[in-house]
C-alpha positions as CSV (number, residue, x, y, z in Angstrom):
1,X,47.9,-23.0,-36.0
2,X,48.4,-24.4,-39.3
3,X,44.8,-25.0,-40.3
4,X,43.8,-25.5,-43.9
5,X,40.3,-24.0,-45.4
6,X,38.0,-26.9,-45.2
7,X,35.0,-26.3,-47.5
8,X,31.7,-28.5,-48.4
9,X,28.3,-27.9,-50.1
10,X,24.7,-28.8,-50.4
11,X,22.6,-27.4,-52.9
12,X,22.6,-23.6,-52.1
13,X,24.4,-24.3,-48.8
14,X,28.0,-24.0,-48.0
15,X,30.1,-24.1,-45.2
16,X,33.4,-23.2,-44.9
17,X,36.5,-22.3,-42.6
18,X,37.5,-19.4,-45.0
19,X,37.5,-16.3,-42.3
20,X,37.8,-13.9,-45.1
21,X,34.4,-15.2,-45.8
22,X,32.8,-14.4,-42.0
23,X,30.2,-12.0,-42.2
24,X,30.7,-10.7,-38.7
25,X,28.0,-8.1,-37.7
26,X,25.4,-11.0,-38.7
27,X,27.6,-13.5,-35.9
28,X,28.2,-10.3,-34.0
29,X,24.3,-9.4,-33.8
30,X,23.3,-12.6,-33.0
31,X,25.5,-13.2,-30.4
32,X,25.0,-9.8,-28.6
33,X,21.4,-9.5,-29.1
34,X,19.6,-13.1,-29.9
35,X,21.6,-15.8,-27.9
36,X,21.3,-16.5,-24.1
37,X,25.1,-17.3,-23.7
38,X,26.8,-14.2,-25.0
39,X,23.9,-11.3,-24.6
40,X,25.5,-8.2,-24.4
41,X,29.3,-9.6,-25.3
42,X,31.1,-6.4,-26.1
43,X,32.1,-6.5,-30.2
44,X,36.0,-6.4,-29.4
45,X,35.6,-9.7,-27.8
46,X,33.5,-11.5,-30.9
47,X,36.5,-10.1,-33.1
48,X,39.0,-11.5,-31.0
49,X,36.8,-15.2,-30.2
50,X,36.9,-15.8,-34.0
51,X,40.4,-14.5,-34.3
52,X,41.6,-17.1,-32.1
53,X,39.7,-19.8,-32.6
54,X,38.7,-22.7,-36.0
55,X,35.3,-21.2,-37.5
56,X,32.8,-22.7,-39.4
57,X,30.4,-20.3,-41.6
58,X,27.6,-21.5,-42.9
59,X,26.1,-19.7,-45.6
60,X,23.0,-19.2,-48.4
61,X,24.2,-18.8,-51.6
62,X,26.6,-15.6,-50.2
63,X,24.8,-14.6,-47.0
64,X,26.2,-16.2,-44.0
65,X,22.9,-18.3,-42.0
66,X,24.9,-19.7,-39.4
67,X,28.4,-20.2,-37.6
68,X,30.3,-22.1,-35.1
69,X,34.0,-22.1,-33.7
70,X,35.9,-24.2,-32.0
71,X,38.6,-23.4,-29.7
72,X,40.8,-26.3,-29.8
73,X,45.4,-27.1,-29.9
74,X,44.3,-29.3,-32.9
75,X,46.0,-31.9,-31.2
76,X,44.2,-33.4,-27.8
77,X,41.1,-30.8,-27.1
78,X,38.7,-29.0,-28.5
79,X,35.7,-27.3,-26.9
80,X,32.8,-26.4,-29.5
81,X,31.0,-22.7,-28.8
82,X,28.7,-20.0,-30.5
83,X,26.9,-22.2,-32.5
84,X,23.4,-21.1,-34.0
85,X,21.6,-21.3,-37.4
86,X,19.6,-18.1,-38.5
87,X,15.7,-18.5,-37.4
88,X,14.6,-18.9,-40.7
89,X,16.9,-21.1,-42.0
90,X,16.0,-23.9,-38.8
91,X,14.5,-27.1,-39.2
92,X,16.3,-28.1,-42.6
93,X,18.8,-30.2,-40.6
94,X,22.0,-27.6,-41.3
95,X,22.3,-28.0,-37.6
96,X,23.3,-31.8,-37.9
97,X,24.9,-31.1,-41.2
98,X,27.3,-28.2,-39.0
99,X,27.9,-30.8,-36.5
100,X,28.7,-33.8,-39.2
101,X,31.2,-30.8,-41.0
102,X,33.0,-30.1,-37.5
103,X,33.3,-33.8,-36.5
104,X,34.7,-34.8,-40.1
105,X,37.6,-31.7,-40.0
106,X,40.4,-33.1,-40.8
107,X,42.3,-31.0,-38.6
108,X,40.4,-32.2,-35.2
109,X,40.6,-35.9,-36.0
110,X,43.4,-36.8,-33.6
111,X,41.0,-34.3,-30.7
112,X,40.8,-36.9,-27.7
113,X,38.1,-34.7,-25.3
114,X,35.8,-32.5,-27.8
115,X,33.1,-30.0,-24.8
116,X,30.7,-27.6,-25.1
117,X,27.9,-26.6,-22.9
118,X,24.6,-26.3,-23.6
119,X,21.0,-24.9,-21.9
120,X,18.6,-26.2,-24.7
121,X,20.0,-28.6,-27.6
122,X,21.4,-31.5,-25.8
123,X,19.1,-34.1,-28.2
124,X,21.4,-32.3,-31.4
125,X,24.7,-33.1,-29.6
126,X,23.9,-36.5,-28.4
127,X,23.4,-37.5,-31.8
128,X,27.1,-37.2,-32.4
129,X,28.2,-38.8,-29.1
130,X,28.5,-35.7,-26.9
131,X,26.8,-37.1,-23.1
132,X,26.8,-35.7,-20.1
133,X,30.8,-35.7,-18.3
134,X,31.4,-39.2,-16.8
135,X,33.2,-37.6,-13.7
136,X,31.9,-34.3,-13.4
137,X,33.7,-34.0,-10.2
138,X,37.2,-34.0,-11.7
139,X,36.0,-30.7,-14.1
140,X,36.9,-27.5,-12.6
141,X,36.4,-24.0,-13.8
142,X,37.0,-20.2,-12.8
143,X,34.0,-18.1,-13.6
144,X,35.2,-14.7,-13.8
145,X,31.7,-13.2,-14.9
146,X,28.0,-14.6,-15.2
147,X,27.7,-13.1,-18.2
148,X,28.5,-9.8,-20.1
149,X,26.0,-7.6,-18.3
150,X,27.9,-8.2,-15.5
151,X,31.3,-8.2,-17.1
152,X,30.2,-4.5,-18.9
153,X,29.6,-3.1,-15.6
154,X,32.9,-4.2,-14.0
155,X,34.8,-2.7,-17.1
156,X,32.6,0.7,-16.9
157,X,32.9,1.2,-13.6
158,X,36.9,0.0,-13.5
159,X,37.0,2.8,-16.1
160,X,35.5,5.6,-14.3
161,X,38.2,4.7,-11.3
């Protein structure tokens, strides 16, 4: 991937695609422990999500608030995950500002389909154009695990084998 860092700033805010910067217990706890998608996601698995994918910190003054990544060929697709803003840093709009900072990358401009999936903020994402798929029916996918309750057992007990 030949991505460049991609930086911007309001007042005491800043996000930025600088990894180096990632402050990855903070993502890493609330992943595992506050969101509904990835409860329970092992910590190997967090490393390796933000390894491979385009990542977008958001941070107060030097503590990182928020995050996002996109998993994308920087070409044709791009699917957006993981995104969350600190509780107390919600309802100042860094949400919408995330979402303007990922649309405006300059590395995703040519993206023609940009997903994500969603249990609770679908009023956010419309705001930026994201509606529900046209043709759901032609969108397949291979769960593997419901989520990483299940996918710790099968790993323990493929383990103990």
């Amino acid at each position: 991937m030949t991505m460049h860092h991609y930086e911007t700033q309001q007042g005491e805010f800043r996000i930025s695609t600088n990894k180096q910067l990632l402050q990855v217990d903070v993502i890493y706890q609330y992943l595992s422990v506050e969101s509904y998608w990835a409860k329970d996601v092992p910590r190997y698995i967090v490393d390796q999500s933000i390894a491979n994918s385009l990542c977008f910190g958001l941070y107060h003054d030097a503590e990182q608030i928020g995050f996002a990544r996109v998993i994308t060929d920087l070409s044709t697709f791009a699917y957006l995950a993981d995104v969350f803003v600190l509780t107390p840093f919600r309802g100042q709009g860094l949400s919408k500002w995330m979402m303007e900072t990922i649309l405006a990358h300059p590395d995703l401009q040519t993206i023609r389909r940009f997903m994500l999936a969603t249990q609770d903020a679908h009023g956010l994402y419309a705001q930026y154009g994201f509606k529900p798929l046209e043709n759901p029916e032609r969108i397949m996918a291979k769960p593997f695990y419901r989520n990483y309750a299940e996918f710790n057992a099968a790993r323990e007990s493929a383990s103990k084998r």
